[in-house]
C-alpha positions in Angstrom: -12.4 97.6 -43.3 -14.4 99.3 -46.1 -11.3 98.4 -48.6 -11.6 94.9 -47.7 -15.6 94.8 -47.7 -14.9 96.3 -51.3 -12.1 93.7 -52.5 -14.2 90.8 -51.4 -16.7 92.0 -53.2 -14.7 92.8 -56.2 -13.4 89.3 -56.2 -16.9 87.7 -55.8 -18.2 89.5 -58.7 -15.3 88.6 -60.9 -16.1 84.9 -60.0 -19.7 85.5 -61.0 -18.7 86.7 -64.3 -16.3 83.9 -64.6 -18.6 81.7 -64.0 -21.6 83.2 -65.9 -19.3 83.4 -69.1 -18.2 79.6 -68.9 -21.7 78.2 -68.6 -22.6 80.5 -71.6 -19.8 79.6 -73.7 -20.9 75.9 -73.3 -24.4 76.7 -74.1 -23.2 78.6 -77.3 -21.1 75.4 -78.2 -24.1 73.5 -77.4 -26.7 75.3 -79.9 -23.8 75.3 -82.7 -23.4 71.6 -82.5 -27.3 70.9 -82.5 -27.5 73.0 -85.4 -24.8 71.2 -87.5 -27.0 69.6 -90.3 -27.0 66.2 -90.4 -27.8 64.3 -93.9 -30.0 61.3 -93.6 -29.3 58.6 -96.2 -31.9 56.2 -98.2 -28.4 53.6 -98.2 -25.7 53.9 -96.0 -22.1 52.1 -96.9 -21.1 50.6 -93.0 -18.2 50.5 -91.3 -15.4 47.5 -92.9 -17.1 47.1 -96.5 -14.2 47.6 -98.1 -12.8 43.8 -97.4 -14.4 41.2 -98.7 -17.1 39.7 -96.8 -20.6 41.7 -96.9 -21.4 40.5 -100.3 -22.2 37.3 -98.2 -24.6 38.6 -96.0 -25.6 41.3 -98.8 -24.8 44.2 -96.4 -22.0 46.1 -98.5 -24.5 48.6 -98.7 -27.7 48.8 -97.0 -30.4 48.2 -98.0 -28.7 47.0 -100.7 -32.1 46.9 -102.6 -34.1 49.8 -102.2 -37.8 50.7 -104.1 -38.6 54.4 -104.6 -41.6 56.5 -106.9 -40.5 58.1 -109.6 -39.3 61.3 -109.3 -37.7 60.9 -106.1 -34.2 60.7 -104.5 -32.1 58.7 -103.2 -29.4 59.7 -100.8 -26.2 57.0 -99.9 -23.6 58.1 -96.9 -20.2 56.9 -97.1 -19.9 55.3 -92.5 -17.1 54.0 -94.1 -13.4 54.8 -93.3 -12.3 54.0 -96.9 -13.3 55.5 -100.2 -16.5 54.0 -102.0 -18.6 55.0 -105.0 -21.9 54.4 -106.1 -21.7 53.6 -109.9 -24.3 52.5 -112.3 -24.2 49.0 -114.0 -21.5 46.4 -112.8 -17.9 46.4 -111.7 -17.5 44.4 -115.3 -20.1 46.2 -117.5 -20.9 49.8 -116.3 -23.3 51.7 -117.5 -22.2 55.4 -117.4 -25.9 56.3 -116.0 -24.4 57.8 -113.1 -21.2 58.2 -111.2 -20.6 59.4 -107.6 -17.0 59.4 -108.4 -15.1 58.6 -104.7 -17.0 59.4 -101.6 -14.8 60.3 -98.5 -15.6 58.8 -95.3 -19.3 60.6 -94.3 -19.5 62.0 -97.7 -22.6 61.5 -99.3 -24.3 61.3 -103.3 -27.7 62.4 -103.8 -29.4 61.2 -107.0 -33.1 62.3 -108.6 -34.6 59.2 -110.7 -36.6 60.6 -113.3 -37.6 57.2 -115.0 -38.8 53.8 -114.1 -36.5 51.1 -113.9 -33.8 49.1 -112.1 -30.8 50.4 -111.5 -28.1 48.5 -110.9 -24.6 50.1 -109.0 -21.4 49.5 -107.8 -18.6 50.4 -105.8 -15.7 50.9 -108.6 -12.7 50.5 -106.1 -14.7 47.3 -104.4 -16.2 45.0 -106.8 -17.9 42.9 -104.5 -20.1 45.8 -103.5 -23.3 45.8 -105.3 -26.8 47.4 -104.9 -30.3 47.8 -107.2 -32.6 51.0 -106.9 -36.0 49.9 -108.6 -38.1 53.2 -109.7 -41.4 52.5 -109.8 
């Protein structure tokens, strides 16, 4: 009787401990995945930009106009499942002020403008994206 007050007991302990460990393993995956850091962009490039098509709405990028101080950054994510860039001047005339080269899908470009002005960029595998950043 004693051996099989023990085993029971043996067994209900190895259940609590099975038990104890899977809820902390979730929490643990919980804590990492609320700790990944997550980049917030000034433009974002959206989902299906890379067809033709949002320059008519003018969503290729968006805002596709955006007004900052001088001195500050602006940050543009790639939602995109194709490769974009954000590339000063136009698809015809650039202007070799900056260059994200190719952004991978959630890739992003961070960029610090120092003077006032307006900016004007492009996407250099998708001419119909365009966008302005005007520095005040």
């Amino acid at each position: 009787m004693l051996k099989q007050i023990i085993s029971i007991g043996l067994i209900g302990a190895v259940i609590l401990v099975t038990i104890a460990l899977s809820f902390s393993n979730y929490s643990i995956e919980e804590n990492v995945e609320e700790t990944d850091l997550i980049i917030q962009g000034d433009v974002i490039m959206p989902t299906k930009v890379s067809r033709p098509g949002c320059e008519i709405n003018d969503n290729c990028y968006i805002p596709s106009q955006i007004v900052i101080k001088k001195g500050k950054q602006v940050t543009w994510i790639n939602k995109d499942s194709a490769f974009h860039s954000v590339t000063s001047g136009f698809y015809d005339v650039p202007s070799d002020l900056f260059d994200s080269g190719y952004l991978d899908p959630s890739e992003s470009y961070t960029l610090t403008f120092d003077e006032v002005g307006t900016y004007d960029y492009f996407c250099t595998l998708h001419p119909w994206m365009n966008g302005q950043v005007i520095v005040e």
